[in-house]
N, C-alpha and C positions, 0 to 999 in steps of 0.2 A: 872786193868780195873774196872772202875766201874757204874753203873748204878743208879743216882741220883734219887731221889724224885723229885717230884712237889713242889716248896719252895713258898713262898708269893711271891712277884713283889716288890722288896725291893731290892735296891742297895745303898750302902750309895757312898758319895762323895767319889773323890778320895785326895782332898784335898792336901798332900805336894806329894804326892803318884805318880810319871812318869809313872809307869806302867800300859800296857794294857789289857784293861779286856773284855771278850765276854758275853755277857748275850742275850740267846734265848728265843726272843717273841715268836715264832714259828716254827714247825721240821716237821710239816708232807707235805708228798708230795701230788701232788693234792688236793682236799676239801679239809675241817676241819673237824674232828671229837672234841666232846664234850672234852674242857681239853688241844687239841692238835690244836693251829692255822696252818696254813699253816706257808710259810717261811720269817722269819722275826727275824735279828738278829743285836744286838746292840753293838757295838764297842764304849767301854770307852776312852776316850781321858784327859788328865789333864785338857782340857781347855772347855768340853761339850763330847757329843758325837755323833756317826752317826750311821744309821740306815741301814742296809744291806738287801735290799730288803723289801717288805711289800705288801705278802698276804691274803688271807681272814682270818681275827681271829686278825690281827697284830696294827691294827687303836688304839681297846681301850686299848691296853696294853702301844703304843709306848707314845696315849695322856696323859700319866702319866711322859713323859719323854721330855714333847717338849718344857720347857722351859730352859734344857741342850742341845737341839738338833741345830746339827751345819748343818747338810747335810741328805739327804740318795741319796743311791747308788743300782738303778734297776741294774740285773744282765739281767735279757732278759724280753719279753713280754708275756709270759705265765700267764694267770693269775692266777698261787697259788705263783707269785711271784711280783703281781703288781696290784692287783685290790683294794685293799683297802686304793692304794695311794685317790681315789677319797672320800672316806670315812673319812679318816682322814681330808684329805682338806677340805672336810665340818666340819668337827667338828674345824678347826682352823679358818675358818672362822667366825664362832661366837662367838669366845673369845673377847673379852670385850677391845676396847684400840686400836689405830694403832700398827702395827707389821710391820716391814719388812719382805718380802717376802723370805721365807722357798728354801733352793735351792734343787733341785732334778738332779740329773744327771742319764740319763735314756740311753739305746741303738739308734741307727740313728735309725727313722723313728718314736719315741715314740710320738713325740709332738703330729703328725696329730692324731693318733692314742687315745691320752689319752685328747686328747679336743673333737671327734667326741664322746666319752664315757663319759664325759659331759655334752654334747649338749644332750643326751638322756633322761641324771639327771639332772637337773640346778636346783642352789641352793634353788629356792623357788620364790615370785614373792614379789615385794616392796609393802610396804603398813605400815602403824602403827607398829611399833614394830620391823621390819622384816628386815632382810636383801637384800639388792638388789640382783638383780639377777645376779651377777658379774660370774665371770668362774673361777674356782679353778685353773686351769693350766694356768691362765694368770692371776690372780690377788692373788692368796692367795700362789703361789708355781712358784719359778723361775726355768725353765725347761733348760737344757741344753744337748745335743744328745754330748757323751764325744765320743772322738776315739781313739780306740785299742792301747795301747801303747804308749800314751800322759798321763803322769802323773798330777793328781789333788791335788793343795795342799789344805788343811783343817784344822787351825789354825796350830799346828805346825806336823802335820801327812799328809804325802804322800801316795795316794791312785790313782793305777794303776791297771785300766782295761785291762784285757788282753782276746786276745778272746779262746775261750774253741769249743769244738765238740759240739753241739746239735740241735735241728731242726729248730731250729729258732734262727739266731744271736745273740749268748751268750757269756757275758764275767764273769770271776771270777774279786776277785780284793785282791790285794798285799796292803797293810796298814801297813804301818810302821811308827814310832813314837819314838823319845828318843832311838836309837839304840834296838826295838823289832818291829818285823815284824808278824801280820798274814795273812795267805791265807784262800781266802773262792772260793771253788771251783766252786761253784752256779752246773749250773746243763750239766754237762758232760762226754762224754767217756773218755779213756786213748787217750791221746794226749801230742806230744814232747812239749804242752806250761806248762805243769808242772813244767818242770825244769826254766822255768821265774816266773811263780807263785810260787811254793812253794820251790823253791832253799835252804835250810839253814833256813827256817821261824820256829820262833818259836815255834807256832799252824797251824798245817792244817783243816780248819773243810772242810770237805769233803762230800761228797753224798754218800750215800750207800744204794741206793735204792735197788737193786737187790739183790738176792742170787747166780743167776750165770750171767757170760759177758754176754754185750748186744750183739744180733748179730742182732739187727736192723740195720737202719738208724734213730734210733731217740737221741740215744746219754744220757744214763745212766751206774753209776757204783756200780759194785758189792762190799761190802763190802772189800772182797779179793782181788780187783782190787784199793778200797784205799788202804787197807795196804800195799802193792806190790807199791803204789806211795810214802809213809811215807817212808819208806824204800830207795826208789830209789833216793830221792831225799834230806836225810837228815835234817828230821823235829825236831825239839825237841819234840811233842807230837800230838796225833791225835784227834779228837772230829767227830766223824759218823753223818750222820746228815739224813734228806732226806727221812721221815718214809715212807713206800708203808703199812707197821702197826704198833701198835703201842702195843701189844701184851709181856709183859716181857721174854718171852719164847723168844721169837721171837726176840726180841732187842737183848736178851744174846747172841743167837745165831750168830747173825751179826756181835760181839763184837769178840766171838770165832773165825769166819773167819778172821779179819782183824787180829785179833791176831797173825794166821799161819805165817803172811808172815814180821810185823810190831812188833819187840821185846821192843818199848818205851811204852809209857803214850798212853794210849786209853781212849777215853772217849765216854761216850752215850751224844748226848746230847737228853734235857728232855727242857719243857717252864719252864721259869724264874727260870732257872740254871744260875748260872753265873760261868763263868772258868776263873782262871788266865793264862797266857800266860806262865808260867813255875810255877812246882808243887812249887818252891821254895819261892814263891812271898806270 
């Protein structure tokens, strides 16, 4: 197990390379603190890549990456998992050049939701120099509400939303590519759709917000509660994710519990860490 540095925002191509690669814009849950975005995590693809979720902190790291960018994929509405879709949609909007429209694949009910959160911000007003006042979720970003267990294909990677436990209708998503598979658990309890999401997957990145089970109704997992799913469900390796801190004592710790129960590859993730899909790669 190990606990990465903070590395530069540096991933080079993957070039003849099929293999899939994870690189974390963002790990913390809720806000941002200084260093650590919220959740925002990038999925390499041979052919570009996609962007798994993007909350606050996640806009200027991803616009370093959008001219690889094939898709991104909202896991739910919460916003330390979706607010700075409108942010970045502004910054793509005043790049220079027509563009085709950025496709977003969001939860049912996102649309209304992420135009009324617009209409609050709009882009600026016409005049000399300026851009129109056009709408980011209708003119800068093609919005589409996916459903639970309908597969999205994305150049040559299959990405499958599945719904998870949490308080507000959330899915993870299963991504596979070139015979490798990851699971991103987005933000949920233990629930039997584990063994659809992370069956035999490569990488699980996982939540591990807690130190002990949730016994709310709000739908978070303990560290120990991912390992106990690496395990159960046959992963090649795990990546913790989902900071409540972000404290080294504290991360190690987290790393210790998953360990108890999960005897493969654990990993911390950290921002602009990049993981391969197997230690071997």
């Amino acid at each position: 197990m190990t606990i990465p540095h903070p590395l530069p925002a540096h991933v080079p191509p993957l070039a003849d390379d099929h293999r899939l690669r994870l690189t974390v814009l963002g790990c913390r849950a809720g806000m941002p603190e200084p260093g650590w975005p919220s959740s925002g995590y990038l999925v390499h693809l041979p052919e570009g890549a996609i962007l798994l979720d993007c909350g606050p902190g996640v806009a200027a790291k991803a616009a370093a990456t959008v001219d690889g960018l094939a898709a991104i994929f909202i896991s739910h509405m919460h916003v330390d998992h979706c607010l700075d879709l409108l942010t970045f949609g502004k910054a793509l909007a005043h790049r220079p050049g027509d563009r085709p429209r950025m496709a977003v694949y969001a939860p049912s009910g996102a649309t209304a939701t992420l135009r009324r959160l617009n209409e609050l911000f709009p882009l600026g007003t016409e005049g000399p120099g300026t851009h129109p006042t056009d709408h980011v979720f209708r003119d800068v970003f093609d919005v589409t509400e996916y459903i639970p267990g309908e597969p999205i294909e994305v150049g040559t990677a299959t990405v499958e939303p599945v719904r998870m436990r949490h308080r507000l209708p959330c899915c993870g998503f299963r991504v596979s590519s070139n015979g490798q598979t990851l699971a991103y658990s987005a933000d949920t309890t233990v629930t039997p759709a584990f063994e659809r999401l992370a069956g035999d997957a490569d990488l699980l990145l996982a939540e591990a917000t807690l130190t002990e089970p949730d016994t709310t109704e709000h739908g978070h997992l303990s560290a120990a509660e991912a390992g106990q799913l690496a395990a159960r469900h046959g992963v090649g390796g795990l990546v913790l994710t989902h900071w409540a801190r972000t404290g080294h004592g504290w991360l190690a710790a987290q790393a210790e519990r998953a360990a108890q129960h999960f005897g493969g590859r654990i990993e911390l993730a950290v921002p602009d860490h990049t993981f391969h899909l197997s230690q071997e790669s």
